[in-house]
N, C-alpha and C positions, 0 to 999 in steps of 0.2 A: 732629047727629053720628051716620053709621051705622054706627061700626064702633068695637070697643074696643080703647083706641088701646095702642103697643107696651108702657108701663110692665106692665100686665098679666102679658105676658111673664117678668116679672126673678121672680113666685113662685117661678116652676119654677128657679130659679138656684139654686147651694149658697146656701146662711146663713151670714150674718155673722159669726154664731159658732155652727160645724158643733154640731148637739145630737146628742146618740149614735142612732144608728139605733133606734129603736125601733119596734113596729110601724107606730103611730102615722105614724110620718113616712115607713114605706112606705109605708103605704095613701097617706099625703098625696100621695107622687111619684105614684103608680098611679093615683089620682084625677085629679091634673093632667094627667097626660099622655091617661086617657078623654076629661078635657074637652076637649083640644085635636082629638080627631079626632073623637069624638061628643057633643059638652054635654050634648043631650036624655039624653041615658043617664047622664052623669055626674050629671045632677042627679038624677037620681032615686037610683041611689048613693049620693050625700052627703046625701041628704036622710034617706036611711035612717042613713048613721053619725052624721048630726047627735042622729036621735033616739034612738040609742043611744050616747048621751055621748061625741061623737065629738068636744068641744071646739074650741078654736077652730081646727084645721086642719081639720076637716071643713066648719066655715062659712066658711072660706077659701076653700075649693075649692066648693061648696057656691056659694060670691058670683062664682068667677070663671068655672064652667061655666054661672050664670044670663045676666053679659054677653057670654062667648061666642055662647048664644043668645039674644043681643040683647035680654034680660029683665031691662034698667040699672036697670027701677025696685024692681025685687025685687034685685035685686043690691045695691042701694045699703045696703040696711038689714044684707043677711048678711054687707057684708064691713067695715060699721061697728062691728057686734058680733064679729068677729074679730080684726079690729083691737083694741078696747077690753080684749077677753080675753088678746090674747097682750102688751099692754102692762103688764096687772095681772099677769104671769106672769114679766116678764122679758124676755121672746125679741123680739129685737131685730129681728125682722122684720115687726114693727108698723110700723114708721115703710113697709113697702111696704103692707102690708094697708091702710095709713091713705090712699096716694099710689093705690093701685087702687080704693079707698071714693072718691076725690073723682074720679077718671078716669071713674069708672061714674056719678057725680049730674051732672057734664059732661054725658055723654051722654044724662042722662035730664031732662036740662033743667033740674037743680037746683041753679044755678050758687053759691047761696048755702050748701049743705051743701057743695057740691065748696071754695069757699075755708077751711069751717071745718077738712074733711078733711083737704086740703093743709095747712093750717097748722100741725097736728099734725104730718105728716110729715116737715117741713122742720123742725122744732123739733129733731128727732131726731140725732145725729150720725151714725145706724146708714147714712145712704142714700151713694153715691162719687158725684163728679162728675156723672158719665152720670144718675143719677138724679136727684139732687137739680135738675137743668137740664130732665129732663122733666117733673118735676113742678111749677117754676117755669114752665115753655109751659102745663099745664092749667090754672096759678093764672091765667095774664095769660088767658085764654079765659075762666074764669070772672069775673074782675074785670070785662074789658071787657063780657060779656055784663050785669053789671048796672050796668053807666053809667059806670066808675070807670077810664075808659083812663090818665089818669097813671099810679093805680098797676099799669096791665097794662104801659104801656109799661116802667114798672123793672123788674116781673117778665121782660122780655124780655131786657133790657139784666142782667140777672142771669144768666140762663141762658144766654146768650149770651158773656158770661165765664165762664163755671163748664164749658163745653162748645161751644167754636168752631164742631167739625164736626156741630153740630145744624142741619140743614136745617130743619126745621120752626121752630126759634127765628128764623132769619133771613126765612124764609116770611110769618111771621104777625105781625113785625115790618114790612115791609113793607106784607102786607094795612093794619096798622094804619097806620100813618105816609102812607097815603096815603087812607083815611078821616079823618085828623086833618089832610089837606091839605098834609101835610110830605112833598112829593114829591122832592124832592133826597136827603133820608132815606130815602124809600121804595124811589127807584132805585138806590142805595148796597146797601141791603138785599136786593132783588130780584138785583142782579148778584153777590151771596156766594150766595144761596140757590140760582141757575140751575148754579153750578161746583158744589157742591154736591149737587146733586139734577138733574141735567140729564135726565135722561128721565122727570120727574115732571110730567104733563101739568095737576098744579093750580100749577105753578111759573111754568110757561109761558102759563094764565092771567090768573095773576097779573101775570105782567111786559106782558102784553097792556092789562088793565084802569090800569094805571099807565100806559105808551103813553098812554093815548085821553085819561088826565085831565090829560096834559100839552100835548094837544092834536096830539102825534102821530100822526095817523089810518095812516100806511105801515107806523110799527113796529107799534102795534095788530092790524092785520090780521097780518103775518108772525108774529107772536105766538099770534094764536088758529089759525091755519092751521096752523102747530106743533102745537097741545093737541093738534087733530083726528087728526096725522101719527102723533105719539105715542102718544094714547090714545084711536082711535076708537070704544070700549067705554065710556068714561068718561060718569062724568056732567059732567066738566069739558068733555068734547068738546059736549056740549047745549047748554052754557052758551055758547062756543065759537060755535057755529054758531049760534045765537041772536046773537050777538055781531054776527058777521060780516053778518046777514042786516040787522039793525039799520046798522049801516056802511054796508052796500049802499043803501039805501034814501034815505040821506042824502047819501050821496055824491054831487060835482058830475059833468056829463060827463065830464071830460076826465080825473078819478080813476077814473069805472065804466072808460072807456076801457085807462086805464092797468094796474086790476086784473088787466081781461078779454086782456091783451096776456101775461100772466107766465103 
């Protein structure tokens, strides 16, 4: 995974239960908001209020300006210990610090601290809807990632009612349900995620690679031809055109024919 995915985001949102402005949670917003347009400099910031007993909002910010700059495995530990500290404190914004702790071991490939993360978080009742369904999508990624797709698939089908218009639950419900060879599932899934996310060029991959295991080689190609249209920057469009080169290759005459005709 190369990027830290939106749950991240929701720190910077008011608190569940607004604590009085104190310095503290200036610097906190003022921290956050460094990291969002410079990391490298925020972390050096928090690294200074850390060690000047900046508590756990400093290693908050401190964990979340490390995965902005793509630094999930140092992140993972400082926003574990943020978590762990504002849960012994009270402040109910543990349950995201815990939901951003397993979103960053996701990314740093440690899918077994990311489910114990999550599980904290979801324990919590501090997180609404919106959250608590993205942090069920990191659970079913890190479940699946260690062998366990039943229980990814519930986490799916969890967040998936907890939050319809999650594009990414109905995405990666499909990815899966079509690794699990439940392709009538899988295209169910793909056609909520495409209404959904229709200019999302790993959407439009996706409904391509479902295509070809259906043995639809026409929608396949219209599919990946799409990623390209939509996101010729992507690395879905790579994938894409590897895709399509591959098709090409296989292809009978009167298919190259037919391609080469559109």
């Amino acid at each position: 995974m190369s990027k830290f995915l939106p749950i991240l985001l929701l720190c910077a949102a008011p608190a569940i239960a607004q604590p009085l402005p104190t310095l503290d949670e200036v610097q906190f917003q003022e921290c956050l908001k460094l990291a969002s347009k410079d990391p490298a400099s925020a972390v050096s910031d928090a690294s200074l209020w850390t060690q000047k007993k900046g508590g756990y909002l400093a290693r908050a910010c401190h964990g979340f300006a490390l995965a902005t700059d793509f630094k999930f495995d140092l992140a993972v530990p400082m926003l574990t210990e943020a978590a762990t500290l504002a849960q012994a404190k009270g402040d109910p914004r543990a349950a995201r610090f815990w939901a951003q702790a397993g979103n960053a071991a996701i990314a740093a490939g440690q899918p077994d601290v990311a489910v114990d993360a999550l599980d904290k978080a979801l324990a919590s009742k501090a997180l609404d809807n919106v959250e608590r369904a993205d942090s069920e999508v990191d659970r079913a990624r890190a479940l699946v990632a260690l062998g366990k797709s039943a229980d990814g698939e519930a986490a799916l089908a969890t967040a998936r009612q907890l939050a319809p218009e999650n594009g990414a639950a109905w995405l990666l419900s499909a990815t899966l349900a079509r690794r699990l060879n439940k392709l009538p599932d899988a295209l169910a899934f793909i056609q909520t995620a495409a209404a959904l996310l229709p200019s999302d060029p790993a959407v439009a991959l996706e409904a391509g690679n479902i295509a070809i295991a259906a043995g639809d080689d026409n929608t396949a190609r219209k599919q990946w031809e799409q990623v390209i249209k939509i996101g010729p920057t992507s690395r879905q469009a790579v994938t894409a055109t590897a895709q399509l080169a591959a098709l090409a290759a296989t292809a009978t005459p009167a298919a190259k024919d037919e391609a080469q005709s559109r």
